[in-house]
C-alpha positions, 0 to 999 in steps of 0.5 A: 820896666817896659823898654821899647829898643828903635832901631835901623839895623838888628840881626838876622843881619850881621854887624857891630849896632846888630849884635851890640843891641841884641846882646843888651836886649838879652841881658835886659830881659833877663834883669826881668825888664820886658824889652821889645824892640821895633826895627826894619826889613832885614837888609843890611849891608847887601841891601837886598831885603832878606828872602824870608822878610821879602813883600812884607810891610810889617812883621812880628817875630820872637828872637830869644825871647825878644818881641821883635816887631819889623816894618817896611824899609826901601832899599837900593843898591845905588849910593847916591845921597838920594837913595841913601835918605830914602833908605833912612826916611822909608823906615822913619815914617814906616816905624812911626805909622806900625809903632804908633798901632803896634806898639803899647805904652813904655817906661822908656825908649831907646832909640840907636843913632845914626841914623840920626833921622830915626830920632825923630819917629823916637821923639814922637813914640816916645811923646805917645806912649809916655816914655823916657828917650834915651838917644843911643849914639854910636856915631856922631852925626851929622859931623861923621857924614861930613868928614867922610864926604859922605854928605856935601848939600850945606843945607842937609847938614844944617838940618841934621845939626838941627835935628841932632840938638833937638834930640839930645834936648829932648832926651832924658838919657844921651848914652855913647859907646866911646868916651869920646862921643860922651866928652863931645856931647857933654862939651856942647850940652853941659847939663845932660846926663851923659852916660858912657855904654860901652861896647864889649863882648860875650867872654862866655860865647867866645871862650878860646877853650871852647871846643869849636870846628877848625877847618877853615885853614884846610877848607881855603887852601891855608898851610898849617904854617901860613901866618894869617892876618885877618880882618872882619867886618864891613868893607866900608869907606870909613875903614880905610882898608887899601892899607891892608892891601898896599902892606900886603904888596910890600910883603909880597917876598913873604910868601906865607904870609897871607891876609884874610878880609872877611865881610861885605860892603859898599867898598868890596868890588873896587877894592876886588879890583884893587887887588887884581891890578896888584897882583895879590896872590896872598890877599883874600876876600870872603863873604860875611859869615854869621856870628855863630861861625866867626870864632871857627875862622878867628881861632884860625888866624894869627893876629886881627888887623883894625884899620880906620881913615886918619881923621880927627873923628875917629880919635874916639872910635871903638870898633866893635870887632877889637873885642871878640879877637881880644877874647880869643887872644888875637894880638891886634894891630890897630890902625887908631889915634886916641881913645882906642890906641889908649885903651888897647895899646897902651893900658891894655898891651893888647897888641902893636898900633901903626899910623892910620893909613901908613901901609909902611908902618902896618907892613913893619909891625906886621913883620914884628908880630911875625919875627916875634911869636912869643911877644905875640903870643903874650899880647893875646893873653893880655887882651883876653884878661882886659877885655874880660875886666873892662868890656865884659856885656854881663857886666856893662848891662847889669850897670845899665840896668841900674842907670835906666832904673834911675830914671823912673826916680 
């Protein structure tokens, strides 16, 4: 079977869409699939275009074994909802134009959404090289951008709803990373196939008895006793992160107690500001690190904290940076309602959950975790063993595997 992956985001960038679809690729090529994926310049989340990818209009390249072939995308730095659908509609048509010469005859192509946009260069690959669409959706839009205030224009939103159903239509395959984005789609297109892909993490790569470098406490300034509170991943709008900081603050007598945020993004200056006018001496901001290196600095923490805004939309939101703490016994704390909160806190006893952007409620449970190690401790084994058994990506591809076999049936 001839897979084509067509994506917006794919490593060398770091981030939750990059690594999930990498690890997929790779565990479909081993099934003896040939997989190829077909996605943009890497620039995400600095928006910069890396400097080995800079002035290039197309590009092809081999990662693992993978064909990875790249076409031009425009970025900027500027936030605007005008720049941010030129980012989303250079590589539409870019994507389109190299595929449609690039690219040779599918069984299927699967196309990772948001954006949503990118469905539509995935509708017309899919109609010119005869292949089977299945729409990959890890976040729904446009209902996400909505809720987020991210997109105001009514008419905007009308056409992507448009272009939302339209692809689902047409797709031979809807597959969600959480169930709640399956029950959603399912509830408004009843005779789909509707398939839940879960998200989950390589139990193999983070192995917590691996032998690895720990030098990030020594390397930073951190007491051996300091009790490190982490939190990876982008520093975004959706994430809601002033919670972390504003807990921090009523922490502040603690003085061993300390929180790490690691990662870049559209938020990170202001919330830099932030921290300065608080006065947070135990709050600290790095860069983004590749993921060969985050076990290195996760080992090193105490406990993962997971925070989202408090909407109804995210009641079905998995982040993906739950799982590789999980598999290195990290207790989270986790700042969700619903699906998550289910799965982790209530079935999984995979750590303590705290009302979305309640800093309060976080700065208490932060408190339990501390006063209470050995609870803690005990948490973390839980995670490793539900994670292992539920989200475990050599299993979670070989059963897709199977799903996308069904489909040349």
């Amino acid at each position: 079977m001839k897979l084509l992956i067509l994506t917006q985001y794919f490593p060398p960038e770091v981030g939750a869409p990059q690594n999930r679809l990498f690890e997929l690729a790779l565990r479909l090529k081993d099934k003896g699939m040939d997989v190829e994926v077909l996605t943009a310049m890497p620039n995400y989340p600095q928006m910069q275009i890396q400097q080995a990818y800079k002035g290039k209009k197309y590009c092809e390249e081999d990662l693992g074994g993978i064909s990875v072939k790249r076409t031009w995308i425009y970025v900027s730095q500027d936030k605007s909802i005008i720049k941010r659908l030129l980012n989303y509609f250079s590589f539409v048509f870019s994507a389109l134009w190299y595929g449609l010469r690039k690219v040779e005859r599918k069984d299927v192509l699967m196309v990772e959404s948001p954006p949503l946009f990118l469905g539509i260069t995935a509708y017309l690959l899919a109609k010119a090289k005869h292949a089977r669409m299945v729409f990959n959706v890890s976040d729904l839009w446009p209902e996400s951008a909505e809720k987020l205030d991210i997109i105001h224009n009514r008419f905007l939103l009308k056409l992507a709803t448009k272009l939302e159903e339209f692809c689902y239509k047409k797709s031979a395959l809807i597959s969600g990373q959480t169930q709640g984005i399956c029950k959603n789609i399912k509830s408004r297109f009843p005779n789909k196939d509707v398939y839940w892909l879960k998200n989950g993490v390589d139990i193999n790569f983070y192995d917590v008895n691996k032998q690895v470098e720990r030098h990030f406490r020594k390397d930073k300034g951190f007491n051996s006793d300091d009790f490190i509170l982490f939190y990876g991943g982008i520093i975004g709008y959706a994430q809601g992160l002033d919670v972390i900081l504003r807990a921090a603050e009523r922490l502040k007598e603690h003085k061993n107690i300390k929180f790490v945020l690691l990662g870049n993004g559209p938020e990170k200056s202001r919330l830099l500001s932030l921290k300065d006018d608080m006065h947070l001496d135990s709050v600290f901001f790095y860069d983004a690190v590749p993921k060969s290196k985050m076990q290195e600095i996760i080992v090193e923490t105490d406990a993962t904290i997971v925070p989202l805004k408090r909407l109804d939309l995210f009641k079905g939101a998995i982040p993906s940076k739950i799982f590789e703490n999980l598999a290195l016994k990290k207790p989270i704390l986790l700042g969700l309602e619903g699906e998550a909160k289910e799965l982790f806190i209530e079935q999984g006893r995979c750590g303590l959950s705290f009302t979305p952007e309640d800093d309060k409620d976080l700065s208490e449970k932060i408190l339990y975790i501390y006063n209470n190690k050995d609870e803690a401790r005990q948490m973390g084994e839980n995670g490793l063993k539900y994670a292992s058994e539920n989200f475990n990506r050599d299993i979670i591809a070989t059963e897709f595997f199977a799903k996308l076999q069904q489909l040349e049936k």
